[in-house]
Backbone as a chain_set.jsonl record, in Angstrom:
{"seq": "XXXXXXXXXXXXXXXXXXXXXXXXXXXXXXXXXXXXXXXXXXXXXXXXXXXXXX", "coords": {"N": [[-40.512, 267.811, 182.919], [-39.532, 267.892, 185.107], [-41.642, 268.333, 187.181], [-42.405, 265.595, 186.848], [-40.002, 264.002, 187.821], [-40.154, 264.671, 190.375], [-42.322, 263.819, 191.471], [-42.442, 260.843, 190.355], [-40.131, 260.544, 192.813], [-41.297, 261.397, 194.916], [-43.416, 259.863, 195.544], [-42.226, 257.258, 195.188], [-40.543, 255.941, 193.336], [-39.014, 255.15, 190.448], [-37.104, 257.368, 188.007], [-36.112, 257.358, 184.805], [-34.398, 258.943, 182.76], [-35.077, 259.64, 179.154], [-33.063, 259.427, 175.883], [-30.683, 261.119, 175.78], [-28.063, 262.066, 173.781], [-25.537, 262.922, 173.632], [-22.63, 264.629, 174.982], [-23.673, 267.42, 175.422], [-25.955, 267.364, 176.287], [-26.202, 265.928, 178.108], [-24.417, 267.143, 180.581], [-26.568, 269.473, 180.687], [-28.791, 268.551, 181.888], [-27.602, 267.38, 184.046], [-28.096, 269.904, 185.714], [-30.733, 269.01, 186.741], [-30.522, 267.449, 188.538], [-30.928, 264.348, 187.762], [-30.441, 261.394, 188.129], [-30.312, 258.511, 186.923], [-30.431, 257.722, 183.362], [-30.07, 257.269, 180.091], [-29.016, 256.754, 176.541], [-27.953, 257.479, 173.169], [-25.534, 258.688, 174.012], [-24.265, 257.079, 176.326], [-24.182, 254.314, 175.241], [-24.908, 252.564, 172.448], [-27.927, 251.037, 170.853], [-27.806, 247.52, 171.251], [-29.001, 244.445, 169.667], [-30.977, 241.779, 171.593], [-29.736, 238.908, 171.864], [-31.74, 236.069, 171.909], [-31.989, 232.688, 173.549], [-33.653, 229.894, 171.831], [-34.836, 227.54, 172.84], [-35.492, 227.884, 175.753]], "CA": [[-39.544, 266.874, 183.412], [-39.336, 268.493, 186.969], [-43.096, 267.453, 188.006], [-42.551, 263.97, 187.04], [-39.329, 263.945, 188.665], [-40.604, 264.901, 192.048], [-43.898, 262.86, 191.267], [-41.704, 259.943, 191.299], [-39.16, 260.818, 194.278], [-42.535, 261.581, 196.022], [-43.939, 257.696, 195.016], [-40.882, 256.216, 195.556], [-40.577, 255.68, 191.94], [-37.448, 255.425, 189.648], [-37.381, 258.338, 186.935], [-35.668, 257.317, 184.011], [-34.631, 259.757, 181.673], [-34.065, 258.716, 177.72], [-32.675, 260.463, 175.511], [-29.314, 261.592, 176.318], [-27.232, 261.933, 172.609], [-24.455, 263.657, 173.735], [-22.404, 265.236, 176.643], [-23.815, 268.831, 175.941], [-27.552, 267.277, 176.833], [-26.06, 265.367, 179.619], [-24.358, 268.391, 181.151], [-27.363, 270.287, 181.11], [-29.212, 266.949, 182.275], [-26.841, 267.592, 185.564], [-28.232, 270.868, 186.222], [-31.967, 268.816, 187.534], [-30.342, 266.546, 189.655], [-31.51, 263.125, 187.734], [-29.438, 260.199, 188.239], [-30.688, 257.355, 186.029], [-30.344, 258.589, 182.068], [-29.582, 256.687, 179.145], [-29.474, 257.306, 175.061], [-26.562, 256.929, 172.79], [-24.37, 259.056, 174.647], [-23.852, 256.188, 176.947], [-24.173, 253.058, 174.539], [-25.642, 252.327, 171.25], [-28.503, 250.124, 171.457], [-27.664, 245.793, 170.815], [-29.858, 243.074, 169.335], [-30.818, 240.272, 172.306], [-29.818, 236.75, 171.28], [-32.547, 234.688, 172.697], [-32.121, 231.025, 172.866], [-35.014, 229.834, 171.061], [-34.767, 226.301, 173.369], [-35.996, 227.96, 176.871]], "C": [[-39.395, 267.024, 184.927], [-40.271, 268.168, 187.548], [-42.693, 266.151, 188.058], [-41.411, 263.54, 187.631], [-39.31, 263.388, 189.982], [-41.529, 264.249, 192.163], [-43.427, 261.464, 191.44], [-41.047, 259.376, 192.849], [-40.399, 260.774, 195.314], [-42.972, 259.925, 196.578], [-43.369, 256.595, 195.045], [-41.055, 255.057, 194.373], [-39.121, 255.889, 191.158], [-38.044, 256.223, 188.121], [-35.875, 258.354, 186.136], [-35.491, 258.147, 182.827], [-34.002, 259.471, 180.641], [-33.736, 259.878, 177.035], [-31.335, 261.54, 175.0], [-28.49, 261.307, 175.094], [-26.241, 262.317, 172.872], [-24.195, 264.57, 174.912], [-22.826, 266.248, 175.917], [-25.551, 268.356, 176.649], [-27.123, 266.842, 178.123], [-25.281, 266.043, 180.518], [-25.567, 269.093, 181.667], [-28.589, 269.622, 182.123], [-29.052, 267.254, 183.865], [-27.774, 268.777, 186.589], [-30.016, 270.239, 186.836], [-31.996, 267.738, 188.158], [-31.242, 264.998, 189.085], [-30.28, 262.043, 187.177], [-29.382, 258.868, 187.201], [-30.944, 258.142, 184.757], [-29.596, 257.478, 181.206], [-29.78, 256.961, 177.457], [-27.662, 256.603, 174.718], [-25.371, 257.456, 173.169], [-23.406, 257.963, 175.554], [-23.032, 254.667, 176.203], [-25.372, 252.866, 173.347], [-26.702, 251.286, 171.709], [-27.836, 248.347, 170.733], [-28.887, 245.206, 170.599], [-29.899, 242.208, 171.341], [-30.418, 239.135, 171.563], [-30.707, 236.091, 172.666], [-32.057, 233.226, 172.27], [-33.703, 230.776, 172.937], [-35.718, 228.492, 172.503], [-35.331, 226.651, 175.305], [-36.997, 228.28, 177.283]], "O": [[-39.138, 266.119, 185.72], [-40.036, 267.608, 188.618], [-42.604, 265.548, 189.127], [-41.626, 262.448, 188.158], [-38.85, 262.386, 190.529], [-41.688, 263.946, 193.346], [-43.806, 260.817, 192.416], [-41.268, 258.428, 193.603], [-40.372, 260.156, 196.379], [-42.841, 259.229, 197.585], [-43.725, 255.419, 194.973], [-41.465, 253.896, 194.391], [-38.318, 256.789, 191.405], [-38.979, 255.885, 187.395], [-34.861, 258.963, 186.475], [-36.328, 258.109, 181.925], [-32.821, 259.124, 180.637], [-33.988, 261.034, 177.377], [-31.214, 262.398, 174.126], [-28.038, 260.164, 175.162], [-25.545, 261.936, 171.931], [-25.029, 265.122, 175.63], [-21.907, 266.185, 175.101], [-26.15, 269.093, 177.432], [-27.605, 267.312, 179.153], [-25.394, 265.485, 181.61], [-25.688, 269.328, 182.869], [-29.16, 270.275, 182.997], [-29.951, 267.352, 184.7], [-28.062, 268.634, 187.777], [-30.618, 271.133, 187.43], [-32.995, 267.064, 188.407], [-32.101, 264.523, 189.827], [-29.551, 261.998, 186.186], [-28.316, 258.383, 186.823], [-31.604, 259.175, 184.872], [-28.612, 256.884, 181.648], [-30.875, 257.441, 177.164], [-26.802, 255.925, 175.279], [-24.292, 256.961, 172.846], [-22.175, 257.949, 175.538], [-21.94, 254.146, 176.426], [-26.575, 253.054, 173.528], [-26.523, 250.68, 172.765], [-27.452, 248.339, 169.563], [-29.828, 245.465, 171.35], [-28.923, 242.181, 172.09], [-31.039, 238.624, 170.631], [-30.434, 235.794, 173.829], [-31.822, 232.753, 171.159], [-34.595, 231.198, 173.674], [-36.847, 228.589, 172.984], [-35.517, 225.682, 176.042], [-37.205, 228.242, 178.496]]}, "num_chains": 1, "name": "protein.A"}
């Protein structure tokens, strides 16, 4: 997780990390400085509604 991190930051790349079930992962999460993180800790996932007509 720490190479591709910096492999990003280097590349001027956004490093998304998934994953994240619960504040004890996203605590520890904290401790490698990555900003962008999502899982169900945040929000469950939703359906899209497409309109069929565009």
């Amino acid at each position: 997780m720490i190479f591709w991190r910096d492999f990003a930051k280097a590349h001027k790349i956004r490093f998304i990390l998934e994953g994240i079930e619960n504040e004890k992962i996203d605590q520890f999460i904290d401790l490698f400085n990555i900003d962008i993180r999502q899982g169900y800790y945040y929000e469950k996932p939703h359906p899209i509604q497409l309109d069929a007509n565009k």
